[in-house]
C-alpha positions in Angstrom: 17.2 11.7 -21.2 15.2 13.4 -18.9 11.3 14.3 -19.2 10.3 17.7 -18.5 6.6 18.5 -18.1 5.2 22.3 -17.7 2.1 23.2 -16.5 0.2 26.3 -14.7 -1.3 26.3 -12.3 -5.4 26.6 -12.3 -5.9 27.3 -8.6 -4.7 28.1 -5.5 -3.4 27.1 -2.2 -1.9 23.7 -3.2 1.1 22.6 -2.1 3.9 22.1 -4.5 4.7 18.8 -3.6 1.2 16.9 -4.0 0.4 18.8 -7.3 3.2 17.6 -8.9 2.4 14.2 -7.9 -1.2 15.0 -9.4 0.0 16.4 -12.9 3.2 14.0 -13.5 1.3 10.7 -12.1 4.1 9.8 -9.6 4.1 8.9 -6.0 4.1 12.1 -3.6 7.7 11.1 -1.9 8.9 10.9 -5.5 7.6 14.0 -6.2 9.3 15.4 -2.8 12.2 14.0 -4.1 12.4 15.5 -7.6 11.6 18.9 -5.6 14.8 18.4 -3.0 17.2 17.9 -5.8 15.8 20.8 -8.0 14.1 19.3 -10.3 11.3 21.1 -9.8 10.8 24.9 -10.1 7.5 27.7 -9.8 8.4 30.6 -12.1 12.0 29.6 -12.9 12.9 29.5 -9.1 13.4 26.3 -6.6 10.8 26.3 -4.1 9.8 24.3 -1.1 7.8 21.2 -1.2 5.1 22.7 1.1 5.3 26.2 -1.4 1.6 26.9 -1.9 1.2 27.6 -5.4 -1.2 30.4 -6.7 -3.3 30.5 -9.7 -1.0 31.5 -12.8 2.1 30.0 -11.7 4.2 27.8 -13.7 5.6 24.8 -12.7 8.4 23.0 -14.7 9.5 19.3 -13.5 12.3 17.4 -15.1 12.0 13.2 -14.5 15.7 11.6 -15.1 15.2 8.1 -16.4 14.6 5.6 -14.0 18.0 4.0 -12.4 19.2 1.1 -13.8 18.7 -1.9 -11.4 19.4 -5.6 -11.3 16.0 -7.0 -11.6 15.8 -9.7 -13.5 12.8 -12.1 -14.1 12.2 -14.9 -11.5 10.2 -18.6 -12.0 8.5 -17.7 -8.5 4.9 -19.4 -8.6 2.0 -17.0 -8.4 -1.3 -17.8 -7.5 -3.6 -15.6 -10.1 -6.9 -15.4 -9.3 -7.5 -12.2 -12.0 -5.9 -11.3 -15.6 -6.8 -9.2 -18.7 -4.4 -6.6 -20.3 -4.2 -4.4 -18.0 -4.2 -5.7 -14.5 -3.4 -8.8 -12.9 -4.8 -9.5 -9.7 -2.5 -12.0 -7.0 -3.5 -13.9 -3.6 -0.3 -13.1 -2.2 1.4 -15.9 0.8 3.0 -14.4 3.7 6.2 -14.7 3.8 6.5 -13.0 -0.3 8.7 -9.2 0.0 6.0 -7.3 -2.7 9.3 -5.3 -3.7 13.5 -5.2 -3.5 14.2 -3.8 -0.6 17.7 -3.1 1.6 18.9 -6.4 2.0 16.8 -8.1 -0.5 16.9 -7.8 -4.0 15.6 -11.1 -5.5 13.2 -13.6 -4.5 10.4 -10.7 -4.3 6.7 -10.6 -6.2 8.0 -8.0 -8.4 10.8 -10.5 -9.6 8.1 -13.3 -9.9 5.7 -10.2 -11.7 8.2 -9.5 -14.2 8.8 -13.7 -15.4 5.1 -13.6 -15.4 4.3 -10.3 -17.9 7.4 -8.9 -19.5 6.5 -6.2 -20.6 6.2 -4.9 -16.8 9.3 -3.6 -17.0 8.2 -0.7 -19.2 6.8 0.7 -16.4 7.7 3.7 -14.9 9.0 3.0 -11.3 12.7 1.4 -11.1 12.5 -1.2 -8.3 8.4 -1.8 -8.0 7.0 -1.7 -11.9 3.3 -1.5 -11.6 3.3 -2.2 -7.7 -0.1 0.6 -6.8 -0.2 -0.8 -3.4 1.3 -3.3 -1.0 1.0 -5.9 1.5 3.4 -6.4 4.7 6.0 -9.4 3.8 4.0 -11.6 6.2 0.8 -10.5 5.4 -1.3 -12.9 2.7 -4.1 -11.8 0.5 -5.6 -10.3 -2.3 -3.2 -7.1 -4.9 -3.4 -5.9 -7.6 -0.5 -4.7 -10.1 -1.1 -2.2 -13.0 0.0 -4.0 -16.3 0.7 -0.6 -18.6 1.6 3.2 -17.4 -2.4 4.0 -18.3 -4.4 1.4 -15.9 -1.5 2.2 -13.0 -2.3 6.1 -13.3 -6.2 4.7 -13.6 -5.9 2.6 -10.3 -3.2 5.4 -8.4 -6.5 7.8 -8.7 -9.1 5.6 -7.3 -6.4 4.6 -4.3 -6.6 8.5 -3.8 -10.3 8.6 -3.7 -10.9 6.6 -1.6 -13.0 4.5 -3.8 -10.4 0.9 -3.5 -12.2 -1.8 -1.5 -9.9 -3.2 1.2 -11.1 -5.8 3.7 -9.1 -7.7 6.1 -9.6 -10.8 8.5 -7.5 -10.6 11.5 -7.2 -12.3 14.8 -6.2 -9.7 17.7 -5.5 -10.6 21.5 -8.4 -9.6 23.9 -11.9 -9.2 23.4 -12.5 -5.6 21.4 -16.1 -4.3 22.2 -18.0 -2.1 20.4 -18.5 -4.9 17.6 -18.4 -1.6 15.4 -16.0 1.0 15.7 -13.8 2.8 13.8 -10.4 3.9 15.1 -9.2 7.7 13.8 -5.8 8.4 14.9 -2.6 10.1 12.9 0.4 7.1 11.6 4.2 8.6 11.1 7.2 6.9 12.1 8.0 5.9 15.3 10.1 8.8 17.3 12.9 6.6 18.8 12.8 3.4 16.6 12.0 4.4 12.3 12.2 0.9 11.4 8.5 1.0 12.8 5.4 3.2 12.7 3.4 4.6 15.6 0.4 6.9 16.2 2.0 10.6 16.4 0.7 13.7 16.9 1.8 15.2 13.4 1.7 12.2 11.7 -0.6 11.3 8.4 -4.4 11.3 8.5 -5.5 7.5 9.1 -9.0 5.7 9.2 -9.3 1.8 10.4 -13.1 0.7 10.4 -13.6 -3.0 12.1 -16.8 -5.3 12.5 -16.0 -8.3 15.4 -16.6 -11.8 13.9 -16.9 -13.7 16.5 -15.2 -13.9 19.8 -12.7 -16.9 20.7 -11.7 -17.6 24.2 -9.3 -15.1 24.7 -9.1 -13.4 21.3 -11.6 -11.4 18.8 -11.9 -12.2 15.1 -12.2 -9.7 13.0 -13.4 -7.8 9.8 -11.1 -5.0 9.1 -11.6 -2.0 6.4 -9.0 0.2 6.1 -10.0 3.8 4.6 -6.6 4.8 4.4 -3.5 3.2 3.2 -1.2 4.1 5.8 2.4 1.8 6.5 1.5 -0.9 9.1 -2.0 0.9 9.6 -4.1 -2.2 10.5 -1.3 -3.4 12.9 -0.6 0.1 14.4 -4.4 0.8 15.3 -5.3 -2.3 16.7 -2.2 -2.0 18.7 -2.3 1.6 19.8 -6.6 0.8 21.3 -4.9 -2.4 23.6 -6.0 -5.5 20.6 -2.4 -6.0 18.6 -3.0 -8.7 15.8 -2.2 -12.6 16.8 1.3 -13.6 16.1 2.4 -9.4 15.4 5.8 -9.8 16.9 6.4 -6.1 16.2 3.3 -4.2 17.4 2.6 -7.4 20.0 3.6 -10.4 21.0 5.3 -13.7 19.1 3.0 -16.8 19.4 4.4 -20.0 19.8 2.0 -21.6 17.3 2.1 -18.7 14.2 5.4 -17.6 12.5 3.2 -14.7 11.2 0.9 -11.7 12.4 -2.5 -13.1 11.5 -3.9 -11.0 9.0 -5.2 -11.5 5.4 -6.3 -9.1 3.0 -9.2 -11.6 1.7 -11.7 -9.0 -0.1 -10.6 -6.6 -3.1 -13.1 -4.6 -5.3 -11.8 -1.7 -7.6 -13.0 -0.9 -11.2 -11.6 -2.1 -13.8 -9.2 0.3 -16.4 -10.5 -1.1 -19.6 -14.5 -0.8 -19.2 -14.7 1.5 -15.9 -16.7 -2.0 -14.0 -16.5 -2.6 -10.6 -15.4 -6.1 -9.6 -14.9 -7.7 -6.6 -12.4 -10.9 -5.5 -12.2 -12.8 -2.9 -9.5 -15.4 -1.2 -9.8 -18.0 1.0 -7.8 -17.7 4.8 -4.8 -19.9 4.2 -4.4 -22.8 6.1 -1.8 -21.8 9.1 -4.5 -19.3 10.1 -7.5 -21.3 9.5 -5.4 -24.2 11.9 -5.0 -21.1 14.5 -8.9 -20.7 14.1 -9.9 -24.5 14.7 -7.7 -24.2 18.1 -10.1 -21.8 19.6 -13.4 -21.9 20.7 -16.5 -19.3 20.3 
């Protein structure tokens, strides 16, 4: 049975699109979704999902149930470094698919997730139960997964201010100068190729902020905070300024000694759904990139 919500409107000048995401707690392509198939309407009629809405308007949205899908529970080790009722924080290896995907429907964090708290699957969100954010396949490091509906709404809002702590170690080619900088440029999929991302002119806002590490013969390492949570965004900025990641075989080069791009997510600090604290955690660069590390030289 569907849910129907109905709301008006307070304001104006809001799209349609992102206020449903706001008022119903789902994802804005969902939302764009729901909107598309008519699911959505603003004083009994369909409208667009860029329709600015204007202060007395009433908006009616109707959720179906989530589609049935094969996931099933998997015995896939997890390293946890964080756990209380609501959240459960993993240090992810590359290499892990964070959700089924085309092609893959098994052998994914989410299946491994699931074994590990059953009662994920309550969770609204039919192939990704309590996923708030992700990490490439072959990018390791530090998530966190929403353990009930209320702490994945909690975490979804501080994603959208801006208030998540994100920081990244990564190995690019070259030698990037400033040693601060902070690369602003617009991410949307690439024109010719949609499989990958590119900066675009009418693409979504994105922020990259970077501190250099140290500097190793022909390479820099770095300290990357994301402000944004664009697809690829590390990978596409440091590519798109001349400095692709080590090993990125997608935005760069392969390398003959790393099956991976070399980046780690090995800093997370968000605040906690059940007392409102902030916390911070931490994970150690995994060994393949540590033994990429003790190749080069300052």
């Amino acid at each position: 049975m569907n849910r129907h919500f109905e709301f008006t409107v307070a304001g104006s000048g809001e799209r349609l699109d992102k206020y449903v995401a706001e008022q119903c707690h789902i994802s804005r392509s969902y939302a764009q979704k729901l909107i598309e198939e008519g699911n959505v309407t603003v004083n009994n009629h369909a409208a667009r999902a860029s329709h600015k809405l204007d202060a007395g308007d009433r908006v009616i949205a109707s959720i179906p149930p989530p589609a049935s899908t094969s996931l099933t529970p998997e015995a896939i080790p997890l390293k946890v470094v964080y756990e209380d009722k609501d959240v459960i924080v993993i240090d992810k290896p590359a290499g892990l698919l964070v959700h089924p995907a085309a092609g893959q429907k098994s052998g994914t964090l989410v299946n491994a997730i699931l074994a590990h708290c059953p009662d994920l699957g309550e969770i609204k969100g039919s192939i990704r139960p309590g996923i708030v954010h992700r990490l490439d396949k072959d990018t390791s490091g530090l998530m966190m997964v929403a353990k009930n509906n209320a702490s994945h709404a909690y975490l979804s809002r501080q994603i959208k201010q801006r208030s998540i702590k994100k920081t990244y170690i990564a190995l690019v080619l070259g030698q990037l100068a400033p040693e601060r900088g902070a690369i602003e440029a617009p991410i949307g999929r690439h024109p010719r190729d949609r499989k990958r991302m590119a900066v675009v002119e009418r693409g979504r806002e994105a922020k990259t902020e970077y501190r250099v590490l140290r500097y190793l013969d022909d390479c820099t390492l770095l300290e990357v905070m994301p402000e944004t949570g664009r697809t690829h965004q590390i990978r596409v900025h440091l590519s798109a300024i001349g400095h692709p990641v080590f090993g990125d075989h997608i935005y760069g080069k392969r390398s003959p000694i790393l099956g991976r791009q070399f980046l780690h997510a090995y800093k997370l600090g968000f605040r906690l759904p059940s007392t409102g604290e902030f916390v911070e955690f931490t994970s150690r660069l995994p060994r393949e990139l540590q033994e990429v590390l003790n190749r080069y030289r300052p």
